[in-house]
C-alpha positions in Angstrom: -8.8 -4.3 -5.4 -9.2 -6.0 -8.8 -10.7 -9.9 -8.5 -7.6 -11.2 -10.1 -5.5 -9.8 -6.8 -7.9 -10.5 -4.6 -7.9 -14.1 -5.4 -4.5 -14.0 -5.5 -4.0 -12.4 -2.4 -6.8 -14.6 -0.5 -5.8 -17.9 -1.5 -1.8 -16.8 -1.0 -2.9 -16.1 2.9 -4.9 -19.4 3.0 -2.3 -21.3 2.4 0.2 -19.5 4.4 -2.0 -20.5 7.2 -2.9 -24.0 6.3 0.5 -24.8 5.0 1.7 -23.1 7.9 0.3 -25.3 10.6 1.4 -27.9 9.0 4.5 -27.2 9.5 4.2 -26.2 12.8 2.7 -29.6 13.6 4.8 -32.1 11.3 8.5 -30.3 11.3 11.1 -30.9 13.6 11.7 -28.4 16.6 8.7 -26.6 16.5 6.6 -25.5 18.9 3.7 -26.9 17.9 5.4 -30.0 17.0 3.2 -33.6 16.6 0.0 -31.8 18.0 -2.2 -33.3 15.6 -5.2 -33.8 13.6 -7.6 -31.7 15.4 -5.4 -28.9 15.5 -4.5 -29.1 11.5 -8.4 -28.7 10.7 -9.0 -25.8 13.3 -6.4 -23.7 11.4 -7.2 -24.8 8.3 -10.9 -23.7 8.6 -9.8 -20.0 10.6 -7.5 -20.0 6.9 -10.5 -20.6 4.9 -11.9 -17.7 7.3 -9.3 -15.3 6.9 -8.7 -15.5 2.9 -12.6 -15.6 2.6 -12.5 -11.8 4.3 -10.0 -10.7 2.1 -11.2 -11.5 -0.8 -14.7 -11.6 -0.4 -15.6 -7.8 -1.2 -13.7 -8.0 -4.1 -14.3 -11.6 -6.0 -16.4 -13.4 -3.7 -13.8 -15.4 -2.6 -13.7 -18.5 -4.2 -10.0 -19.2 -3.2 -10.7 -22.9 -5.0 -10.6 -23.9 -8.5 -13.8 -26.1 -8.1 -15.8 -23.2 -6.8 -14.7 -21.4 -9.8 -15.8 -24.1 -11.9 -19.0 -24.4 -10.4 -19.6 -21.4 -11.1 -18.4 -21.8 -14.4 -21.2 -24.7 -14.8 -23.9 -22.9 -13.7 -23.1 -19.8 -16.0 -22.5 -17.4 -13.8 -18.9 -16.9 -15.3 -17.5 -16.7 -18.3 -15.0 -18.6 -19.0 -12.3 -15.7 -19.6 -12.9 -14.7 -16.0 -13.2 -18.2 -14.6 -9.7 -18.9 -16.4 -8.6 -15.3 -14.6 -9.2 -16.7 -11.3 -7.3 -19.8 -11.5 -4.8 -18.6 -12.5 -4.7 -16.3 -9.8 -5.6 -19.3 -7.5 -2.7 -21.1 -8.7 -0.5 -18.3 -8.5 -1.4 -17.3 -4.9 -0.9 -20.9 -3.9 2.5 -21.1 -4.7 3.3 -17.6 -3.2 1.7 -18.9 0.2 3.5 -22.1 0.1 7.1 -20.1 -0.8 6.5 -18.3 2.4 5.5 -21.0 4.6 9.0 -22.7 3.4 11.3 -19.4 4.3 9.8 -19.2 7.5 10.2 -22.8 8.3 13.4 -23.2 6.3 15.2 -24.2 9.7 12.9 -26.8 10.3 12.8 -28.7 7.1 16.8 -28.7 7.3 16.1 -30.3 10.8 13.9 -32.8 9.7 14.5 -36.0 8.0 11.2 -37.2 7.0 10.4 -36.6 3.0 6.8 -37.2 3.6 6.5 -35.1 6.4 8.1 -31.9 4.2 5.8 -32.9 1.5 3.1 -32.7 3.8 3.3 -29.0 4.8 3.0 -28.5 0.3 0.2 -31.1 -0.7 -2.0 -33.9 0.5 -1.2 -37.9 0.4 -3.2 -40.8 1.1 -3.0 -42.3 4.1 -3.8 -45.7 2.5 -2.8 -45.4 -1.9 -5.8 -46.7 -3.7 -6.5 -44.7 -6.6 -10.0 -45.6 -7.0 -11.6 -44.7 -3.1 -9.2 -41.9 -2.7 -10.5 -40.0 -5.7 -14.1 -41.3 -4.3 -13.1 -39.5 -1.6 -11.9 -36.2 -3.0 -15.2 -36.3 -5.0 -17.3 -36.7 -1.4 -15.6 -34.0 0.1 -15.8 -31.4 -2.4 -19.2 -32.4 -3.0 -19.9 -31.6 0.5 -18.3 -28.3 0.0 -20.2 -27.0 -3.0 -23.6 -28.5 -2.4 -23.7 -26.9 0.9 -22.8 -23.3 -0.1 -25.4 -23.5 -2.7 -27.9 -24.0 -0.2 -26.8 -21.8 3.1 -30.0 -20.2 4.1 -29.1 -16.9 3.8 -27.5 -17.6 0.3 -30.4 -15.5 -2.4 -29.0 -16.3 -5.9 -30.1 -14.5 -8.8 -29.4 -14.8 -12.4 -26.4 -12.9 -12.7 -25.1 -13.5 -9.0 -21.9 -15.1 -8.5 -21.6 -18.0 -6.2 -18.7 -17.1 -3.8 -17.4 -18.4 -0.3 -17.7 -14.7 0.2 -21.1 -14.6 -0.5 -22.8 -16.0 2.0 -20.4 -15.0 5.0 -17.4 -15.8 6.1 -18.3 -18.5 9.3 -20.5 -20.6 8.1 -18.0 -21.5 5.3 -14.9 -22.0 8.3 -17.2 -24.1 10.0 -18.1 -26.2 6.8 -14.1 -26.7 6.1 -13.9 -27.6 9.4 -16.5 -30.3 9.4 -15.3 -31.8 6.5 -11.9 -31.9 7.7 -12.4 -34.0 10.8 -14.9 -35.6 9.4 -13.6 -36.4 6.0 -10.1 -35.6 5.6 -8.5 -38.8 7.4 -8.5 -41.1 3.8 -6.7 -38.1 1.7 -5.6 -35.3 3.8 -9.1 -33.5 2.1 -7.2 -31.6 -1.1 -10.8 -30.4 -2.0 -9.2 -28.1 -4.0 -7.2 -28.1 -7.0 -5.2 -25.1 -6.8 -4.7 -25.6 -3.1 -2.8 -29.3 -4.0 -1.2 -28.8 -7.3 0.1 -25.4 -6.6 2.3 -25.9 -3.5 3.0 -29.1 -5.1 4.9 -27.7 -8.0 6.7 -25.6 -5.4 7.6 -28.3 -3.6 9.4 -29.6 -6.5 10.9 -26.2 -7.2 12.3 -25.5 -4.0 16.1 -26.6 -3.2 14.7 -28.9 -0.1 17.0 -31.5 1.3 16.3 -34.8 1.0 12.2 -34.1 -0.4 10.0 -36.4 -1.6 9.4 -37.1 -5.7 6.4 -35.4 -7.5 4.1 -38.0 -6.9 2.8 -37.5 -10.6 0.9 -41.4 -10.2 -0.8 -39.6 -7.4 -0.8 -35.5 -8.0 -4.3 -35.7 -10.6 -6.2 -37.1 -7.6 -6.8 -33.8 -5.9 -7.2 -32.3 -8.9 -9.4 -34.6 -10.8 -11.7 -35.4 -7.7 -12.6 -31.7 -6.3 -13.6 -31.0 -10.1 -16.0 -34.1 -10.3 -17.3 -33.0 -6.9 -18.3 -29.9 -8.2 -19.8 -30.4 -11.0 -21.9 -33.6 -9.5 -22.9 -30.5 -6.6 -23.9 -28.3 -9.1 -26.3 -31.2 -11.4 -28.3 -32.5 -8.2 -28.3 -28.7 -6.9 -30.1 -28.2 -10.9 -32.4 -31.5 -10.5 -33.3 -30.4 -6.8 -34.6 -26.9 -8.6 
């Protein structure tokens, strides 16, 4: 498998499963219906887990833009190939969000909240101020980069590529995990452009009744924020060395 389709292919599953309990917990009629917070990070870390061992082989799994860009920072991409796999980021994204809406179709119909169906797409603030939400979008990726560059069993030479595939797939589920219940109540922890912006554009693609706008004032946060987190992991990780 090429890296471009294993990206694509990894993050598309990711967010099939994170978008997908999501759904399951905030939608109308489901099963799963208003079990909550603890049950929306669980799944989103086994995601992380499960598109991390697909593409891992084959890319390393990055599966997030701002791990790409790390990389990107530390030069151990170019920036042809870092461009390759966000766009393959992106592109998986939005296929794993399209899927997560056909299977749940006949739960948006049932459900009347627009920021609930937003929800199962993209993360929102739970309290809007621009300034300590990006703060925290910065924290969280931070947390997520710094500490895969220094997993014990992580050996990095000059020419290798940092990758949540890398250094194994269960430390990096449980690191999602911890920054999820730990971190994710102010912003719904985006920590990941790709992951935000490309459901989000689906969002707005789909035909879904009675959705919520865009959310353009809002939308660079989660994009923005994971990128300043990385790069802020990768200088201290540099001073630290």
């Amino acid at each position: 498998m090429s890296p471009f389709l294993a990206e694509l292919i990894g993050t598309g599953v990711m967010i099939l499963l994170g978008g997908g309990v999501v759904a399951n917990v905030v939608l109308n009629k489901t099963k799963g219906n208003n079990s909550g917070w603890i049950v929306i990070s669980t799944a989103w870390a086994l995601a992380v887990f499960v598109g991390v061992n697909i593409a891992g082989p084959y890319s390393g799994a990055h599966l997030n833009s701002a791990v790409t860009i790390a990389n990107l920072a530390m030069g151990k991409l170019d920036l042809a190939t870092s461009l390759s796999y966000i766009a393959a980021q992106f592109i998986g994204a939005m296929l794993g969000a399209l899927v997560v809406w056909l299977m749940y179709k006949n739960h948006f119909d049932e459900t009347e909240d627009a920021g609930a169906k937003q929800a199962v797409f993209c993360t929102a603030p739970a309290i809007r101020n621009q300034p300590i939400n990006l703060i925290s979008e910065i924290v969280g990726t931070f947390v997520l980069i710094f500490t895969i560059l220094h997993f014990q069993d992580a050996k990095f030479s000059d020419d290798q590529v940092i990758g949540l595939g890398s250094i194994g797939a269960i430390p990096v589920a449980f690191l999602v995990w911890a920054i999820g219940l730990s971190l994710g109540g102010t912003t719904g922890y985006a920590i990941n452009p790709a992951r935000d912006l490309g459901p989000r554009i689906m969002h707005a693609i789909l035909p879904i009744r009675n959705k919520a706008g865009f959310d353009g004032g809002y939308a660079w946060v989660p994009v923005i924020g994971p990128i300043i987190g990385a790069l802020l992991a990768v200088g201290l990780n540099y001073l630290a060395h």
